[in-house]
C-alpha positions as CSV (number, residue, x, y, z in Angstrom):
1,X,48.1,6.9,-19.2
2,X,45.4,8.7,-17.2
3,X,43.8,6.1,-14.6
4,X,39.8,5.6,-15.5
5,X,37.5,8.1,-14.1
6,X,36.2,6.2,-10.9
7,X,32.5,7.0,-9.5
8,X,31.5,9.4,-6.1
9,X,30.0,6.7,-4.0
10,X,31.5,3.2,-5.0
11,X,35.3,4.5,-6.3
12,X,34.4,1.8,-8.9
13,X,35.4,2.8,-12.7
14,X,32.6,5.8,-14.1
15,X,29.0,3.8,-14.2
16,X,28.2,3.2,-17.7
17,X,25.5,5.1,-19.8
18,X,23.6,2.6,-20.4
19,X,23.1,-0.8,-18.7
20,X,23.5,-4.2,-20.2
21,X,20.7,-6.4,-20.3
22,X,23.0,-9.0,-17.9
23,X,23.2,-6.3,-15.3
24,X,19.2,-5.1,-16.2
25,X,18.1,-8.7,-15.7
26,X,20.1,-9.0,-12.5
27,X,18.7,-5.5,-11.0
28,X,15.6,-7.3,-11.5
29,X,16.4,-10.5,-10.0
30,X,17.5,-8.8,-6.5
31,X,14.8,-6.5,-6.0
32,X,12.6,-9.2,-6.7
33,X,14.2,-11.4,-4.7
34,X,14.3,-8.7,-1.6
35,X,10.5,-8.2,-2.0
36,X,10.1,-11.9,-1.6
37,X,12.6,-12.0,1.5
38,X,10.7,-9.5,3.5
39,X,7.2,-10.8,2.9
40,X,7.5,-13.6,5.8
41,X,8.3,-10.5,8.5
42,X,5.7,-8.3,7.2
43,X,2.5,-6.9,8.3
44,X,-0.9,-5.9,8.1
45,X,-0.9,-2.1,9.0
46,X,-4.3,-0.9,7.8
47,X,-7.5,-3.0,8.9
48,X,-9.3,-1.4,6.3
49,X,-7.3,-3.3,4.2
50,X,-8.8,-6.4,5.9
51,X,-12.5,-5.6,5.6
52,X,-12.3,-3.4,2.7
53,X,-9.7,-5.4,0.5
54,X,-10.0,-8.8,2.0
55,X,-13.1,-10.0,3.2
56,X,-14.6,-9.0,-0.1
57,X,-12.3,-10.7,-1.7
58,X,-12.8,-13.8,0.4
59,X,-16.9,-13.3,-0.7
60,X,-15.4,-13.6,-4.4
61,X,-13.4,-16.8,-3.4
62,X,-15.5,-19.0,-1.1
63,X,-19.1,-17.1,-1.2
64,X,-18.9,-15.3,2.5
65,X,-16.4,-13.0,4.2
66,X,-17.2,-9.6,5.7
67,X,-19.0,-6.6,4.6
68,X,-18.6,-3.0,5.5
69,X,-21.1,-0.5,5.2
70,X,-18.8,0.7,2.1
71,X,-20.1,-2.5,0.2
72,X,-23.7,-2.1,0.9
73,X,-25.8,-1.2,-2.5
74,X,-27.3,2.1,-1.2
75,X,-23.8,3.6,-1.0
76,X,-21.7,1.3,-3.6
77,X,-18.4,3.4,-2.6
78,X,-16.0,0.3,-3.5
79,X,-15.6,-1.0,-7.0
80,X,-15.2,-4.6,-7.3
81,X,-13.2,-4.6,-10.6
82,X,-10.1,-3.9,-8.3
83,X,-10.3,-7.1,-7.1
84,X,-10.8,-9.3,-10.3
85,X,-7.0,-9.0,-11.0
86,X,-5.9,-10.7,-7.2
87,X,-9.3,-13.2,-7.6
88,X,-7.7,-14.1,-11.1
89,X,-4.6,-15.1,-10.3
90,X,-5.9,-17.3,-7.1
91,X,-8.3,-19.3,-9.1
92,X,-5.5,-19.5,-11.8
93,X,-2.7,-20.9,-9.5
94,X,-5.3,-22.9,-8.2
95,X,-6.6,-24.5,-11.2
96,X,-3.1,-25.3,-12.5
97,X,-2.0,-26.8,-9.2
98,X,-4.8,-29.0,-7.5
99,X,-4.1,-31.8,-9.8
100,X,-0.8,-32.1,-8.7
101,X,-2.1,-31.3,-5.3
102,X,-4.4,-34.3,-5.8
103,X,-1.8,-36.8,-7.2
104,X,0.2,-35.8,-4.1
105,X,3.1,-34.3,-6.2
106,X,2.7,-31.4,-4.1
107,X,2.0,-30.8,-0.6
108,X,-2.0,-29.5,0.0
109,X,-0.5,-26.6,2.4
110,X,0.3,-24.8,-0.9
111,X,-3.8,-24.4,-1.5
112,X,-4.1,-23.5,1.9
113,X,-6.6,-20.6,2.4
114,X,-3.1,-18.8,4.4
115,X,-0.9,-19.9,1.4
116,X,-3.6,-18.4,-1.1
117,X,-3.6,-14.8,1.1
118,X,0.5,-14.8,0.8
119,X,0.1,-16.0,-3.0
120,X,-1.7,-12.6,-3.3
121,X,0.7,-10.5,-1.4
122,X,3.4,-12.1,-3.7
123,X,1.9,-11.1,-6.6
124,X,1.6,-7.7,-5.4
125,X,5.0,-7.5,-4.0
126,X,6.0,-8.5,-7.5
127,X,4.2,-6.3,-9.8
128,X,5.9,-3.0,-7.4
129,X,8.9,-4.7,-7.4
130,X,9.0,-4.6,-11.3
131,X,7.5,-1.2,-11.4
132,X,10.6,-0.3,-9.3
133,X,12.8,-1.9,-11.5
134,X,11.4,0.0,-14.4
135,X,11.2,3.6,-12.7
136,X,15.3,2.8,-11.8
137,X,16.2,1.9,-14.8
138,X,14.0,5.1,-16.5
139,X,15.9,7.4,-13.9
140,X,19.7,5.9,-15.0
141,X,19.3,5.6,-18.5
142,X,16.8,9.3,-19.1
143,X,18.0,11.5,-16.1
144,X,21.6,10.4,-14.8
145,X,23.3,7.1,-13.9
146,X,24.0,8.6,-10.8
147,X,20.4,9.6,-10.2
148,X,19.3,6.1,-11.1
149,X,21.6,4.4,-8.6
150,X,20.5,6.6,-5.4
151,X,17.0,6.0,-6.6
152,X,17.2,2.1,-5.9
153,X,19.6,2.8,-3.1
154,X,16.8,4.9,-1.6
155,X,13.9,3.4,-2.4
156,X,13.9,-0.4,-2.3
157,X,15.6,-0.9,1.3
158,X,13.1,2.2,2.3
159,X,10.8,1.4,5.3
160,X,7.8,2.6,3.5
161,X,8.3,0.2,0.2
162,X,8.6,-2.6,3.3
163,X,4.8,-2.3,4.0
164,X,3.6,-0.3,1.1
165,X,4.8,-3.1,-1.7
166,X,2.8,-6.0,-0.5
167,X,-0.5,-4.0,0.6
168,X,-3.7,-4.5,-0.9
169,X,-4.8,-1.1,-0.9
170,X,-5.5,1.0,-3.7
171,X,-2.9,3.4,-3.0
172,X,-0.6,0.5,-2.9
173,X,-1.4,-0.2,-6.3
174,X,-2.0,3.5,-7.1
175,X,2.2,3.3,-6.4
176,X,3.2,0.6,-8.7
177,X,0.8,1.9,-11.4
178,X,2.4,5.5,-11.5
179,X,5.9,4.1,-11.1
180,X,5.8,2.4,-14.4
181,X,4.2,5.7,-15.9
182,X,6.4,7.6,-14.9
183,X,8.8,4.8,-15.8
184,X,7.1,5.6,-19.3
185,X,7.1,8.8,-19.6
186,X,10.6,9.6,-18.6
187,X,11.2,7.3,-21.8
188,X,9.0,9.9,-24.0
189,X,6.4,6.9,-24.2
190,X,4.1,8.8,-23.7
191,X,0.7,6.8,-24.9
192,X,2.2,3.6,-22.5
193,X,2.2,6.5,-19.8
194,X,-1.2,7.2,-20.1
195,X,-2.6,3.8,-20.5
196,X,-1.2,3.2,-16.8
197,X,-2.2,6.6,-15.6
198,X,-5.9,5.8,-17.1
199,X,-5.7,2.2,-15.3
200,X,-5.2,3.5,-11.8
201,X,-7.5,6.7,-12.2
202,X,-10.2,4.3,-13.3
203,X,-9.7,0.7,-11.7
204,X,-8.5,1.2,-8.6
205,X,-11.8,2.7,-7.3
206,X,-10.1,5.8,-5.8
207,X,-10.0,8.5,-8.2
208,X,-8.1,11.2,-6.2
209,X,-4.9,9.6,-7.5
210,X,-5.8,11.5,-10.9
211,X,-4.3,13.9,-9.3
212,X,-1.0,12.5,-10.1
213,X,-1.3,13.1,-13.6
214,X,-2.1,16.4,-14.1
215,X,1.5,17.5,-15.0
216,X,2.4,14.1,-16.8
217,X,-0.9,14.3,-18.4
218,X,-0.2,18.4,-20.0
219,X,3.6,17.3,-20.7
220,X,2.5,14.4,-23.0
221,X,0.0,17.0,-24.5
222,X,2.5,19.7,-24.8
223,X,5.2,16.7,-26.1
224,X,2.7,15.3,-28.5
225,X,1.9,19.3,-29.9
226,X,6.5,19.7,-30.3
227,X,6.7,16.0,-31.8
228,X,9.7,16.5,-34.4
229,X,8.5,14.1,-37.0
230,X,5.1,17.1,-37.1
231,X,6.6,19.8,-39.6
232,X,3.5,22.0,-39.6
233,X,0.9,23.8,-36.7
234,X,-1.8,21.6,-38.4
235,X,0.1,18.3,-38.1
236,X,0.9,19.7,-34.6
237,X,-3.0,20.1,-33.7
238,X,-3.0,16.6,-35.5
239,X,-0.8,15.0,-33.4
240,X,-2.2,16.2,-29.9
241,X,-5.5,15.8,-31.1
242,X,-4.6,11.8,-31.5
243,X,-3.1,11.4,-28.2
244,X,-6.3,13.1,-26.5
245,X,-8.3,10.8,-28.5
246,X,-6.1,7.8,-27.2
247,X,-6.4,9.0,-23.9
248,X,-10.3,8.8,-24.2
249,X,-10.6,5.9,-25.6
250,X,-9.1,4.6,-22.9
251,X,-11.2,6.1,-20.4
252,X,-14.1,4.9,-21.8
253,X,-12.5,1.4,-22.8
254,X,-11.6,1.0,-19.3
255,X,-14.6,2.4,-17.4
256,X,-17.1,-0.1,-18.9
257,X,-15.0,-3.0,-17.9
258,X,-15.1,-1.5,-14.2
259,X,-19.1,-0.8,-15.0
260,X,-20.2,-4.1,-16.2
261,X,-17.9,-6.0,-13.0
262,X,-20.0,-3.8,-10.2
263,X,-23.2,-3.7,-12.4
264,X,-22.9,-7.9,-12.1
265,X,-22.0,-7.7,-8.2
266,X,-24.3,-4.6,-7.0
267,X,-26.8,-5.9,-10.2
268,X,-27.6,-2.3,-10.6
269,X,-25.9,0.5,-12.5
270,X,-23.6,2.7,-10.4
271,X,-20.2,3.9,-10.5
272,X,-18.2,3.6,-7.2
273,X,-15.6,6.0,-7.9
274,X,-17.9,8.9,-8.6
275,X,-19.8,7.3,-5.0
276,X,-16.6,7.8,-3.0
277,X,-15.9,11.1,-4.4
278,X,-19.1,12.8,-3.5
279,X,-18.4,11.2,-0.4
280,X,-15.3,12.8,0.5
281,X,-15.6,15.8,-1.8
282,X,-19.3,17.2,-0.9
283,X,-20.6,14.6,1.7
284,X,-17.8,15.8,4.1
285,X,-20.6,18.0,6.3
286,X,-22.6,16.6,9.5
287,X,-25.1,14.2,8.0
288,X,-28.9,13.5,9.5
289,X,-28.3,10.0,12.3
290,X,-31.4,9.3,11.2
291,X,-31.0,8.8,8.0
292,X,-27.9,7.9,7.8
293,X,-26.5,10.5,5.6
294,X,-22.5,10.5,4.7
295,X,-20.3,12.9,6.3
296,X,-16.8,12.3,5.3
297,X,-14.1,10.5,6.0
298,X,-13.5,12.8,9.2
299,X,-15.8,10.6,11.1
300,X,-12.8,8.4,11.0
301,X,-10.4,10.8,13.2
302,X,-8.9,14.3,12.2
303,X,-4.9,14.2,12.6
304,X,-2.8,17.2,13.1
305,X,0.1,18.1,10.2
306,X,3.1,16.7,12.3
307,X,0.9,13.0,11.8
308,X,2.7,12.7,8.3
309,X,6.0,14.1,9.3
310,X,6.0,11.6,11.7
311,X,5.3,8.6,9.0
312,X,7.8,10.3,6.4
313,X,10.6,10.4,9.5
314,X,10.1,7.1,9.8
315,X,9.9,5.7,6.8
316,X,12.4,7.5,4.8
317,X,14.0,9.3,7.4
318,X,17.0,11.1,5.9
319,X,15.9,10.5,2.3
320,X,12.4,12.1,3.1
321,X,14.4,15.4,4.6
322,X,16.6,15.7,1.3
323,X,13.2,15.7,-0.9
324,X,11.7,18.6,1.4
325,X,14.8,20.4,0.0
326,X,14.2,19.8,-3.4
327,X,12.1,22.2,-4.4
328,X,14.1,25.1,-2.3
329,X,17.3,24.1,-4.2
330,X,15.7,23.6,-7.7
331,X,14.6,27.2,-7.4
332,X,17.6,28.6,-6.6
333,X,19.0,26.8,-9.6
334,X,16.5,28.2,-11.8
335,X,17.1,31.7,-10.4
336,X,20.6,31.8,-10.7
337,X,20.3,30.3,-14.4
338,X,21.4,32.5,-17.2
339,X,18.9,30.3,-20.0
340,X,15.9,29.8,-18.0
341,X,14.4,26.3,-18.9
342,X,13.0,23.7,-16.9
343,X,14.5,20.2,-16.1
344,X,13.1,17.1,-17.0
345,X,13.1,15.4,-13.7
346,X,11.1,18.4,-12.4
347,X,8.1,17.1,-14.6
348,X,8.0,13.7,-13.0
349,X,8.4,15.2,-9.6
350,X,5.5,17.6,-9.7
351,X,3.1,15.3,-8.5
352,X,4.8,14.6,-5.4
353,X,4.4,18.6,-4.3
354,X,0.8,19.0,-6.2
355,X,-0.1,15.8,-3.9
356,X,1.1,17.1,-0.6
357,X,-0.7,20.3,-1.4
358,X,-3.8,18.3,-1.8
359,X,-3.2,15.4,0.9
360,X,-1.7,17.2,3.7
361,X,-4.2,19.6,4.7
362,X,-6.7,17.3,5.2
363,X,-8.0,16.7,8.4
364,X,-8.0,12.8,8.0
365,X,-5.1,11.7,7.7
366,X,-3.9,8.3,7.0
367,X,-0.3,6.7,6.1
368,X,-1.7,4.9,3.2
369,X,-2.8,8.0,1.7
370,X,1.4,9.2,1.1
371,X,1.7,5.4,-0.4
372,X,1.9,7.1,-4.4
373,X,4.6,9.3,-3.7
374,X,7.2,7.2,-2.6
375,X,8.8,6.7,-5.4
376,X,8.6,10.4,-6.1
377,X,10.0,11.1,-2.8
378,X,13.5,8.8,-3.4
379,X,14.1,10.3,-6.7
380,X,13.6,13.2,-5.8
381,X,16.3,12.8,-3.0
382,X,18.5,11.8,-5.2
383,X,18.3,13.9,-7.9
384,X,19.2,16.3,-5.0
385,X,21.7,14.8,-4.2
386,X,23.4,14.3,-7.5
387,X,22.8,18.1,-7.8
388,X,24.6,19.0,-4.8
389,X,27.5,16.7,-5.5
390,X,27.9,18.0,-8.8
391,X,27.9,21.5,-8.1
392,X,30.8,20.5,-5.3
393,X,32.9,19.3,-7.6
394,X,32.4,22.4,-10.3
395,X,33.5,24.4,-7.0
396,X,37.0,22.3,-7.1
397,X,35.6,20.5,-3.3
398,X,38.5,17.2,-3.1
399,X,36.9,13.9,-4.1
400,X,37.0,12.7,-0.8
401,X,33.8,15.3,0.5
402,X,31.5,14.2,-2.4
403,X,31.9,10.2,-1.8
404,X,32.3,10.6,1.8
405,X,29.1,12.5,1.6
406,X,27.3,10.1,-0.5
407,X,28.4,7.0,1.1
408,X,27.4,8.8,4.5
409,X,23.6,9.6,3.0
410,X,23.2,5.9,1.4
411,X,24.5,4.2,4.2
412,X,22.9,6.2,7.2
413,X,19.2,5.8,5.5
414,X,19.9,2.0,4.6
415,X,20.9,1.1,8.4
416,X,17.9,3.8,9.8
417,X,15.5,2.2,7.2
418,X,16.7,-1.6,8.6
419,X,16.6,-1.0,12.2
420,X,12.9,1.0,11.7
421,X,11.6,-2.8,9.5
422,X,13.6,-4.7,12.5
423,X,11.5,-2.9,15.0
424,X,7.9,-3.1,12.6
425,X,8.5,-6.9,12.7
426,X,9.7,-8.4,15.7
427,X,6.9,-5.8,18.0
428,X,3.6,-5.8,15.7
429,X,3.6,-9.4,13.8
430,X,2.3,-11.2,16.4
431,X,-1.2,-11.3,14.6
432,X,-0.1,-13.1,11.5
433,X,2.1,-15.4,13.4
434,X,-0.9,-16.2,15.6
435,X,-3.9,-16.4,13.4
436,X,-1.8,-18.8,11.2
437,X,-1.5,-21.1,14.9
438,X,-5.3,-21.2,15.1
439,X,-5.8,-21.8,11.6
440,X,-3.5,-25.1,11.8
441,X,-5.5,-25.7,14.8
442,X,-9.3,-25.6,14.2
443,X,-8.0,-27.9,11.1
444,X,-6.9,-30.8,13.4
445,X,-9.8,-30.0,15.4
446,X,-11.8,-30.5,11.9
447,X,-15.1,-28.6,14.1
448,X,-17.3,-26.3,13.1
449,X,-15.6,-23.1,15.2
450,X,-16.7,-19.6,16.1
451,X,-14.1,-17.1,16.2
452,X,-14.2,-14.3,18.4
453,X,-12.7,-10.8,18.7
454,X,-13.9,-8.0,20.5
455,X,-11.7,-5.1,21.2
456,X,-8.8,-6.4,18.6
457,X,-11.5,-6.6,15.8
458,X,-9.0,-4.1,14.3
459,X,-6.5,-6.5,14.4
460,X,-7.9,-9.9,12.4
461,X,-6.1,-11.4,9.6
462,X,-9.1,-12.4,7.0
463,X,-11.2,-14.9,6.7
464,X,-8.0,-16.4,4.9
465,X,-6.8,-17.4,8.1
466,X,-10.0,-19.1,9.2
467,X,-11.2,-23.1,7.9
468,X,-14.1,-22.8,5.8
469,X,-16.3,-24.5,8.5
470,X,-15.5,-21.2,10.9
471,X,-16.6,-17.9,11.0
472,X,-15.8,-14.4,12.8
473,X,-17.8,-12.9,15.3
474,X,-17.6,-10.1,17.2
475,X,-18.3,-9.4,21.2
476,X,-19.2,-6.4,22.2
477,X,-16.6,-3.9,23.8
478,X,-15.5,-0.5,24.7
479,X,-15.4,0.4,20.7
480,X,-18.5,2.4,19.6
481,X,-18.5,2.5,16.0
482,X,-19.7,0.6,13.2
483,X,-18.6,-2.9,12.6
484,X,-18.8,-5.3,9.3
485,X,-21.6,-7.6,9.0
486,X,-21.3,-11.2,7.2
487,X,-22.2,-10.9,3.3
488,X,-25.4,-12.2,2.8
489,X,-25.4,-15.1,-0.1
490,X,-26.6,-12.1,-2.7
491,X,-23.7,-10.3,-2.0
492,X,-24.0,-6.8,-1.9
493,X,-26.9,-6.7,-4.5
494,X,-30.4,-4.8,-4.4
495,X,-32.5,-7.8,-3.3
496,X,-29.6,-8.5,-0.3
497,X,-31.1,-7.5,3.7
498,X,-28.3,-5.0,4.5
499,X,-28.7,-2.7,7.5
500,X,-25.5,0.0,7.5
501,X,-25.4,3.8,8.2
502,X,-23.0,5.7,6.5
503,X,-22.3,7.6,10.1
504,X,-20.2,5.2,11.7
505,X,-23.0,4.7,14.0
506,X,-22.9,1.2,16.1
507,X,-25.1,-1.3,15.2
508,X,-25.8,-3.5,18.2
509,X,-26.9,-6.6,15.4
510,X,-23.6,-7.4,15.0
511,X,-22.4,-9.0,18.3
512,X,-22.8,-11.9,19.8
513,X,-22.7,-13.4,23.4
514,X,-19.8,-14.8,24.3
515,X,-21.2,-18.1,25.2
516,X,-21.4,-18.9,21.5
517,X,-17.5,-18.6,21.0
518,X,-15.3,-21.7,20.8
519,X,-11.8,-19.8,20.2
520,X,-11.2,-15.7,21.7
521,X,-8.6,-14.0,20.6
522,X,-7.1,-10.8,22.8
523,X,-4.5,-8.6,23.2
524,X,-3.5,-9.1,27.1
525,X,-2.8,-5.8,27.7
526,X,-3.4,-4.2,31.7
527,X,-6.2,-2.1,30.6
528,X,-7.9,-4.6,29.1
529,X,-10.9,-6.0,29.8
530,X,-10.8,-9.9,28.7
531,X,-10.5,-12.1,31.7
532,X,-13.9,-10.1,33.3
533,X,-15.4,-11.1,29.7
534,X,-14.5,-14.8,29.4
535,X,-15.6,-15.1,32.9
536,X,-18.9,-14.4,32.0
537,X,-19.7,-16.9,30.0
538,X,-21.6,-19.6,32.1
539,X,-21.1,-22.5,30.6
540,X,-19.8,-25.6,32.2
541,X,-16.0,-25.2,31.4
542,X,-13.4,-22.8,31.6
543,X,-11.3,-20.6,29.2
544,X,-7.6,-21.5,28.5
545,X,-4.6,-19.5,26.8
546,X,-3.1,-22.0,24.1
547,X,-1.6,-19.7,22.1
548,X,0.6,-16.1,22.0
549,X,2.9,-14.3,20.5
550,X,4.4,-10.8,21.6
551,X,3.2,-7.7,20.9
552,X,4.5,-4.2,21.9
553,X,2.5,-2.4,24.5
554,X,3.9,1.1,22.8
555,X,2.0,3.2,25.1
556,X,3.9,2.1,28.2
557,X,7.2,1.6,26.0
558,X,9.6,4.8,26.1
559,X,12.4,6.0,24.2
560,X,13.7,4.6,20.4
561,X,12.4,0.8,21.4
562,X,9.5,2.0,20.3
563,X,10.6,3.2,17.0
564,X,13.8,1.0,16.0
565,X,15.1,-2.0,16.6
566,X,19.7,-2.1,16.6
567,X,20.0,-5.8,17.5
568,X,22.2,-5.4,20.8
569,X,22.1,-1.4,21.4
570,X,18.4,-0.1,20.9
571,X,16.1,-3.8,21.5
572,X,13.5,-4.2,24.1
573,X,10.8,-2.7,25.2
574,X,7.0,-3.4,27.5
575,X,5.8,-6.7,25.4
576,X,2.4,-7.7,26.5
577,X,0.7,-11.4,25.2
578,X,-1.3,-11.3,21.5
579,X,-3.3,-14.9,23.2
580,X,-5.3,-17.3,21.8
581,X,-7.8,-18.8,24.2
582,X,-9.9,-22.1,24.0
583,X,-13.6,-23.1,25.4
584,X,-12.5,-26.4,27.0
């Protein structure tokens, strides 16, 4: 009897061609429940997701939060329809549980303004971990088993799905939206595939993601024009003509939702996503101070190429190095092929390349920005992978080489990928963990409380962390640009007093004295200029620290402290105090 064929990388029997639903359902179950393990140790990484994402959502909520110039009605460059999903499912949970709330079956922390925040990064931890869960199970059962394995193995433990999952940013969801259609498509679904596509082209409020969907968008064309069941050129045209029409319908279907939801909030007609793209796309020259005329998203710092080397290094590390060699060993392939054809994986991972072509030579740079290609960027890496293993064994390489090679690849990005979320959490969490202390803390205080930040305005948590009877404000420091302003109670309509510049010019307006602050919140670092500032205020009384937590000084930190964290071998590092201070 021959013994059973046994697999590369777990010397288990051969992995089945398809997966029951047990093992389906249990895929499921522990990428879900990994998601929901790492969302206690997690971080905000991007204050525009604060102020952009946030606030506004906050204004939904509870009628105030902050407003950035982006918000204002003579730009209108954010749609509001993105956040009518995450605003749903608050007031939903919230309807469903204040009565047991009330009839103290359950504890009132769970409507907590901070319980409410993580209830949103939950659901959007969820909705990308099921997307992932999809786009695996798309790779096993459509590309190779093999290739659907290092795809999870690669992708959920990744770094970059650490921070990007949970993120309410519209690249975040951007990710999740074009993992399930490329999920789709790799299925030959190809009108499911589109609906998704259309979704995060129009509802998301940043367009440039259509992008993404230029190849899958001609393939489900070209597939509709060679369906099989079409047995003439007319019911060919037929066919494609159908899905175009779907794909319109959609479009327009979907665009007057996201019209009427801004036209309610702005209460004029304008379209956001067309705003932001003239902005970027044509506004992206010096504009008139006077006037306030946009010019780009440079204003916001100009980073050199290395800038996203650096964040792929990081967050994919060895994974991100084998998708750079994709393309370079697919070519090759294709070269030394007798019957020239193209593979299917190649279609989903054009968008990954056509991206990078249009992302990377930008001058503003941001990590968000590479958050819709991640998924790309794992399969990708494994379908390399698989490749490489495969044409090793046609050249008679022993057994051994391949599965020492693929256990080698999966376990050194795993470990790398650990160490680099070790390192995120335990040196930059500090703010979460801290605005969550003074959030329990005005609440026993049960005052009315100001708030105050000046040079860590980058740094605050929400409004979510914040009572309802306290506000943020901001003192004036050594930062120059443009800060939010509260929402007036009309929002960001017509008839609202608003006074932004679209030249991330400072408006003085926005600050006040330091006397008028009853908590200060600072980041105690050497260069910092906080104890000169507290001693200014002349009340009778004195500041007092009641609160830190530790966060990394990374300028003074050297070596890989700064980058990983090995429990026991690479640890450490120059921590400085992220404080809390009281008027007393």
């Amino acid at each position: 009897l021959r013994p059973p064929l046994t697999h590369p990388l777990t010397m288990l029997p051969q992995l089945p061609s398809l997966l029951s639903h047990q093992t389906q359902v249990c895929l499921l179950i522990i990428i879900l429940s990994y998601r929901t393990s790492t969302l206690p140790s997690n971080l905000l990484t991007d204050c525009d997701e604060v102020y952009n994402y946030y606030e506004p959502l906050h204004f939904v909520l509870y009628g105030y939060g902050l407003q950035t110039w982006e918000y204002a009605t003579e730009y209108a460059l954010r749609t509001y329809a993105y956040l009518m999903p995450a605003a749903g499912v608050v007031k939903a949970v919230t309807v469903v549980l204040q009565p047991l709330v009330k009839r103290s079956i359950l504890p009132a922390h769970l409507l907590s303004k901070p319980s409410l925040f993580n209830l949103v990064r939950l659901f959007l931890s969820w909705s990308a971990g099921y997307a992932e869960w999809r786009f695996v199970l798309s790779a096993y059962h459509h590309i190779d088993p093999t290739v659907g394995l290092l795809t999870f193995l690669f992708l959920t433990p990744s770094a970059g799905m650490f921070h990007a999952a949970p993120a309410f940013l519209p690249s975040s969801v951007a990710l999740t939206l074009t993992m399930l259609s490329s999920s789709l498509h790799l299925s030959s679904e190809y009108i499911g595939a589109i609906f998704y596509g259309m979704l995060a082209v129009v509802c998301l409020g940043w367009p440039f993601v259509a992008v993404l969907y230029i190849p899958l968008g001609l393939h489900s064309l070209h597939a509709s024009y060679n369906n099989r069941h079409a047995k003439s050129s007319s019911q060919r045209l037929l066919a494609t003509s159908l899905t175009l029409f779907i794909a319109i319908f959609f479009l327009a279907f979907l665009s007057f939702g996201v019209f009427v939801v801004d036209y309610v909030y702005y209460e004029k007609a304008t379209i956001p996503s067309l705003n932001i793209f003239l902005y970027n796309a044509v506004g992206s020259t010096p504009g008139d101070e006077e006037t306030g005329t946009a010019t780009g998203d440079e204003l916001y710092g100009v980073e050199p190429l290395s800038y996203y080397l650096k964040n792929l290094a990081l967050n994919f590390n060895l994974v991100a190095v084998l998708s750079a060699l994709y393309p370079i060993f697919k070519t090759i392939t294709y070269l030394t092929q007798r019957k020239k054809s193209l593979s299917v994986d190649l279609i989903i991972v054009a968008p990954l390349f056509l991206w990078a072509l249009i992302v990377f030579p930008r001058p503003h740079k941001e990590e968000r920005f590479l958050f819709p290609i991640y998924h790309l960027i794992a399969f990708s890496a494994a379908v390399l992978l698989n490749d490489v293993t495969s044409f090793l064994r046609k050249l008679k390489v022993p057994s051994i080489i391949t599965k020492l090679l693929l256990f080698s690849a999966v376990a050194s990005t795993t470990l790398i990928s650990r160490f680099r979320i070790n390192a995120l959490s335990s040196n930059y969490s500090a703010p979460l963990k801290l605005y969550t202390k003074l959030h329990d803390s005005i609440l026993l205080s049960d005052c009315t409380s100001s708030v105050c930040v000046a040079g860590e305005w980058h740094r605050f948590t929400s409004h979510f962390f914040l009572p309802l009877n306290s506000r943020l404000e901001f003192v004036q420091s050594g930062f120059k640009g443009q800060l939010p302003q509260h929402f007036t109670e009309g929002g960001s309509a017509v008839t609202s007093p608003q006074k932004f510049n679209a030249i991330n010019q400072e408006e003085v307006e926005r600050y006040v004295d330091i006397s008028s602050c009853d908590y200060f919140v600072d980041l105690t670092l050497p260069t910092s200029s906080y104890e000169s500032l507290l001693k200014s205020d002349e009340r009778n009384g004195q500041w007092n620290m009641i609160e830190y937590e530790r966060y990394l000084d990374a300028e003074r930190t050297e070596g890989l402290s700064r980058v990983i964290n090995v429990p026991g071998v690479v640890e450490g590092g120059i921590f400085e105090k992220y404080a809390l201070f009281v008027f007393e």
